[in-house]
C-alpha positions in Angstrom: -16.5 -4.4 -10.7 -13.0 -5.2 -10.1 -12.3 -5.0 -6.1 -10.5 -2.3 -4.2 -9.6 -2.4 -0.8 -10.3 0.5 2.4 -7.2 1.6 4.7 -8.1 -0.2 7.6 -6.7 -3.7 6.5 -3.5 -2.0 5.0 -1.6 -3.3 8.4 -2.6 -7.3 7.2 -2.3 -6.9 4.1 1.3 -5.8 4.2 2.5 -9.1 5.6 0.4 -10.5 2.9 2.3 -8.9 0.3 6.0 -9.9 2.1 4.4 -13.3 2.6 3.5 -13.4 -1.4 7.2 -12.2 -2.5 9.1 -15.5 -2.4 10.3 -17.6 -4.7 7.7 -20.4 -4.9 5.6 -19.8 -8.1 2.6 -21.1 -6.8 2.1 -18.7 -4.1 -0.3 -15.9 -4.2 1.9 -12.8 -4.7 -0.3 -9.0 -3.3 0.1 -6.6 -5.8 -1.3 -3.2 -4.0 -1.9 -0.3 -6.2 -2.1 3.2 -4.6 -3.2 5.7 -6.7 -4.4 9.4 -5.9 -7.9 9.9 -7.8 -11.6 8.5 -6.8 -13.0 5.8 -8.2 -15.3 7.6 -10.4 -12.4 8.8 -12.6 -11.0 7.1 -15.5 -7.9 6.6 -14.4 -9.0 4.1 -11.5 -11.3 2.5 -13.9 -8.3 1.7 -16.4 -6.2 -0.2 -13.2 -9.3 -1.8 -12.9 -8.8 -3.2 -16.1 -5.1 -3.9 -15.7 -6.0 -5.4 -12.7 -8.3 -8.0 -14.5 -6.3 -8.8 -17.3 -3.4 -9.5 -14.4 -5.3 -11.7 -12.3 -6.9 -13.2 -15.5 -3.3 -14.1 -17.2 -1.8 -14.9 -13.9 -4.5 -17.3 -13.1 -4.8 -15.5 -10.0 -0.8 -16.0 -8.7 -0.9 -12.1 -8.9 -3.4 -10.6 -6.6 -4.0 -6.9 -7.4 -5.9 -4.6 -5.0 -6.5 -1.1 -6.1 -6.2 1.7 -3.3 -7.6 5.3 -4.7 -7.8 8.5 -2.9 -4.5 8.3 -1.7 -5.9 5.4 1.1 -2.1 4.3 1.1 -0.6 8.2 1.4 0.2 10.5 -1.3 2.2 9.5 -4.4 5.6 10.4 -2.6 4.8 8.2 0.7 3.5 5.6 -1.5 6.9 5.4 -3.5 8.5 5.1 -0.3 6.5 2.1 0.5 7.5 0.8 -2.8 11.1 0.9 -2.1 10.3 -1.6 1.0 7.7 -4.1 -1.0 5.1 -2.5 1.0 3.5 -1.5 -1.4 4.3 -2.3 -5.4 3.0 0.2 -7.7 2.0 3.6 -7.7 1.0 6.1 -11.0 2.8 9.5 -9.3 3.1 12.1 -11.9 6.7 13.2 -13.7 6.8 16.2 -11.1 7.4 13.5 -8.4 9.2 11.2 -10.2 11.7 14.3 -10.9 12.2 14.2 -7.2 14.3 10.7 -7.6 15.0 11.4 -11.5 15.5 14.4 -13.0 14.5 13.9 -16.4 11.1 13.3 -16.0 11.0 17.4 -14.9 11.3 17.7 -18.8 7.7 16.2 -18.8 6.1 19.1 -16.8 7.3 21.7 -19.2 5.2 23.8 -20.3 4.4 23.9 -24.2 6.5 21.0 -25.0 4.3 19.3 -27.0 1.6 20.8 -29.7 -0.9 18.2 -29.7 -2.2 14.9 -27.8 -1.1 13.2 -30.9 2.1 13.8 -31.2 2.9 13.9 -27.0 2.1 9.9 -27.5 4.2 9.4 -30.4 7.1 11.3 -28.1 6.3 9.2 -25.0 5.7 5.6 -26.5 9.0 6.1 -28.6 12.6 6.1 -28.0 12.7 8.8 -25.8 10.2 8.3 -23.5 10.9 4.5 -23.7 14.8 6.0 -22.2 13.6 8.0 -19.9 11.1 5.1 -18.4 14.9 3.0 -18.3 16.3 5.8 -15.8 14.3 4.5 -13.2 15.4 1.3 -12.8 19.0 2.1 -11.0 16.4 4.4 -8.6 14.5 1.1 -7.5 11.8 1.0 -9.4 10.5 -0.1 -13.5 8.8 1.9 -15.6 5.5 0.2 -17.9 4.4 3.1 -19.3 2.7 6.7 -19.4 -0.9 7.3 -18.6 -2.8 10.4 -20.3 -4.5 12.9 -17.9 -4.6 15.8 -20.6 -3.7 19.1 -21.2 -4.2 21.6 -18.6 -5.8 24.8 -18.6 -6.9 27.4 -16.7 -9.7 28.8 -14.5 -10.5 32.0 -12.2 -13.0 33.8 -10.4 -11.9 37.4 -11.9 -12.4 37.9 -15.6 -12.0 35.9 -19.3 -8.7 34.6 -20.4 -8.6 35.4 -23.7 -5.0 37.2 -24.1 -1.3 37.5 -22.8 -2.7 40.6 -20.7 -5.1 39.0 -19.0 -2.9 36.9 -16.4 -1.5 40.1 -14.8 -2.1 39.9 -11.3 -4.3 37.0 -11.1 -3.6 34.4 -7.9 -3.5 31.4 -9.1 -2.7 28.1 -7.6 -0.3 25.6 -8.9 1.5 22.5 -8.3 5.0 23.0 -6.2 6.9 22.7 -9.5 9.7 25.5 -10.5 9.3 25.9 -13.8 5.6 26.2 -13.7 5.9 29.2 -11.2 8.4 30.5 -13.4 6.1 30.2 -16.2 3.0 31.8 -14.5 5.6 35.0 -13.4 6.4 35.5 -17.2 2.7 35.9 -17.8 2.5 38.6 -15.1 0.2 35.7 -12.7 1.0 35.6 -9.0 1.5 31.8 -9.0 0.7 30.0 -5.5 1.6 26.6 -4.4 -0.8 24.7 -2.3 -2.0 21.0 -1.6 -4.8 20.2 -4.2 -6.7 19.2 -1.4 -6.7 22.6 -0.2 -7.9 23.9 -3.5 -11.7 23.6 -3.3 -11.9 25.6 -0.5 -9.3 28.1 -0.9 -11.2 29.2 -4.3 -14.4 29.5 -2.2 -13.0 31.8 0.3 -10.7 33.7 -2.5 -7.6 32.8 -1.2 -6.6 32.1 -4.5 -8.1 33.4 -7.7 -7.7 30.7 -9.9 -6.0 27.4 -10.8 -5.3 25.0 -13.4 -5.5 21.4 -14.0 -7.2 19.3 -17.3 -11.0 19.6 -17.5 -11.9 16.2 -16.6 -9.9 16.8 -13.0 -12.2 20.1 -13.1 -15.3 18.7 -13.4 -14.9 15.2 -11.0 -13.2 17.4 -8.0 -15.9 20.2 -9.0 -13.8 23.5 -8.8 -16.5 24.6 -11.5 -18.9 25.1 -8.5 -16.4 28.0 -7.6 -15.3 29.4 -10.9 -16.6 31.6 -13.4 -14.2 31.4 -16.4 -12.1 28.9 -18.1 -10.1 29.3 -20.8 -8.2 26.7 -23.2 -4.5 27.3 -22.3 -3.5 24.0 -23.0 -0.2 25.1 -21.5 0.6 21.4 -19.8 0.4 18.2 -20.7 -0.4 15.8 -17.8 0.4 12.2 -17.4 1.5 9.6 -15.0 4.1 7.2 -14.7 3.1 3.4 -14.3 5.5 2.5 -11.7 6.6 -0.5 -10.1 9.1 -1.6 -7.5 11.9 -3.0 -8.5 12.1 -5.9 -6.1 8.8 -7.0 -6.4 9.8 -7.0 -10.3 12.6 -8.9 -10.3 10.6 -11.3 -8.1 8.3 -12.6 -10.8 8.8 -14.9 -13.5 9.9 -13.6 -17.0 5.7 -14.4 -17.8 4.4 -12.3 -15.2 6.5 -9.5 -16.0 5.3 -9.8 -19.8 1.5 -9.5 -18.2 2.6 -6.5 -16.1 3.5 -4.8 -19.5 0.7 -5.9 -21.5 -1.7 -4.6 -18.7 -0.2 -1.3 -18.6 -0.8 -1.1 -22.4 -4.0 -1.6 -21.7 -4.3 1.0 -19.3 -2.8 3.1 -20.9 -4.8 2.9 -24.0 -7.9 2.9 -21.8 -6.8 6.5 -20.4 -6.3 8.1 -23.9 -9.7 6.9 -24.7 -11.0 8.3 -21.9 -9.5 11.8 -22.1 -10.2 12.2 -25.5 -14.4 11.7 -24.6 -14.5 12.7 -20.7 -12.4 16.5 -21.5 -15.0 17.1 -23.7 -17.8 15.7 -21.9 -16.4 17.8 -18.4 -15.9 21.0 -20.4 -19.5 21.0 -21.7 -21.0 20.0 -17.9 -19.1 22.8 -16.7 -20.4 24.9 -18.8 -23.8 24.2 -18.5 -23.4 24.6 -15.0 -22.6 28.1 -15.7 -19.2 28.3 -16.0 -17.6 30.7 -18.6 -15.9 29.3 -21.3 -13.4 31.4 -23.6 -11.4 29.7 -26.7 -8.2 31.5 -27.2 -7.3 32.6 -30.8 -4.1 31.3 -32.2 -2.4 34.8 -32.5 -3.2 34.9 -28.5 -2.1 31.3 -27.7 1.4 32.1 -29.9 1.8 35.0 -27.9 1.3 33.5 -23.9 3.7 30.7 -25.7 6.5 33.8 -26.9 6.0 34.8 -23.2 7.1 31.7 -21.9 9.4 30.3 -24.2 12.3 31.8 -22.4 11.5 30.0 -19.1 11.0 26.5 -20.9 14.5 26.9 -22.6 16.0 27.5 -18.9 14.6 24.5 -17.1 15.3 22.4 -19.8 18.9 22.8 -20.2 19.2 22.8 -16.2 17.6 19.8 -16.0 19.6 18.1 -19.4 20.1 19.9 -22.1 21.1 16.9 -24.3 17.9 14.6 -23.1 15.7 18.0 -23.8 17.5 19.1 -27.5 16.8 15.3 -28.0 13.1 16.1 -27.2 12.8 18.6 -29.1 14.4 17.2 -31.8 11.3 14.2 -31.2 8.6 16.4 -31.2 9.5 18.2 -34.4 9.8 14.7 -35.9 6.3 13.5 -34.1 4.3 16.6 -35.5 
């Protein structure tokens, strides 16, 4: 199994990692990878096989260490690092990268996309290929998207199974405007709080419910304190392969071909995995007692009629030309 690497040698190997960014092409370049998730989900065992294929093509000139569990700070304070070649890749999703580039906020609307299917069609073409190019004048390069799934949503108080049903219900989400405005047009109290504060915030009632794809569900085990879930779908999650600019433009025009080609791989690994694991999680949660309640179409048209309004407003605040052009994508894609 591919190595990763604890926090307590991040001081060393920081002047590693200077000491590998010069110009001589034999020398050993650190690659460190921080990434949020354990090591039990599939998204750190897919940079364990980017990291492979790297070392493997590189013949070991590009040494990547894998950090999960946020060992080298959350997504924001790893992308910091980035920016000083402390660090040189990190797989933050668009609601952070909308922090430095706005247009990746159109990824966190909700409803956007219909299907898995077409969401990859969107992303791997010339729009999300476009949107991957606005990062470069920010400091960084964009390889790719990595599939986390739709998310849905759970709660402690009854079944989801129509419009009706969010009124009133506490539910936590991610610090992200036009998923608050979004839960408000369902009638839902929305409430933003650190995901590590989720777990026990559920257990105490602070919050009545949340929402995040099943296979985050199941490997953080919220199911242990929630009765329902329901198939929303309302999100589609990913997150952005990105690397530091500097440490980029520091390799040879070969190594940069292997950093793409490994993030294909990746990437591909991912949708693999979400395809099996969000159906594996959904029926582990359910045998572990959890409520499960598949909304009709008629209802699922109707939360997305309720919505529709807020979507239209964040997108044309964010860009209205980059989201018509989305649009205009996923009606071609389905």
């Amino acid at each position: 199994m591919k190595k990763y690497l604890t926090s307590v040698a991040i001081g060393t190997l920081s002047l590693l990692a200077l000491a590998g960014c010069g110009n001589n092409e034999s020398e050993v370049k650190v690659m460190k990878v921080g990434i949020g998730v354990p090591e039990s989900h599939f998204e750190f065992k897919a940079m364990q096989s980017f990291a492979d294929y790297v070392e493997k093509q590189t013949e070991g000139k590009l040494d990547v260490q894998i950090y999960p569990s946020n060992q080298l700070g959350n997504d924001q304070e790893v992308l910091e690092a980035i920016k000083l070649n402390t660090a040189q890749m990190n797989l933050p999703a668009p609601a952070v990268m909308g922090n430095i580039v706005k247009e990746f906020n159109i990824l966190e609307l909700p409803f956007i996309f219909p299907t898995e299917d077409v969401a990859n069609k969107v992303v791997d073409g010339q729009w999300g290929q476009e949107l991957l190019g606005k990062l470069e004048n920010a400091g960084y390069v964009g390889l790719g998207y990595g599939n986390f799934g739709f998310r849905h949503v759970t709660n402690n108080v009854h079944p989801i199974t129509q419009l009706s049903d969010f009124k009133g219900l506490k539910l936590r989400t991610m610090q992200n405007r036009s998923h608050l405005d979004a839960f408000r047009a369902l009638g839902a109290n929305p409430t933003p709080m650190p995901f590590s504060e989720l777990f026990s915030s559920l257990q105490l009632g602070t919050v009545d419910g949340q929402e995040n794809p099943y296979t985050n569900i199941y490997s953080q085990r919220l199911f242990e304190v929630q009765k329902y879930a329901s198939d929303t779908g309302h999100v589609y999650s990913w997150v952005v392969f990105v690397v530091g600019k500097k440490f980029y433009d520091g390799l040879t025009v070969e190594q940069q071909k292997v950093l793409q080609d490994a993030a294909v791989i990746a990437k591909n690994e991912m949708r693999a995995a979400v395809r099996a694991q969000d159906e594996q999680s959904l029926q582990k949660m359910i045998e572990a007692g959890v409520q499960f309640h598949k909304l009709s179409e008629s209802a699922k048209a109707e939360i997305r009629d309720a919505v529709a309004p807020v979507v239209k407003q964040h997108g044309d605040q964010i860009d209205p030309v980059f989201f018509a052009e989305l649009q205009q994508k996923v009606k071609e894609a389905s």
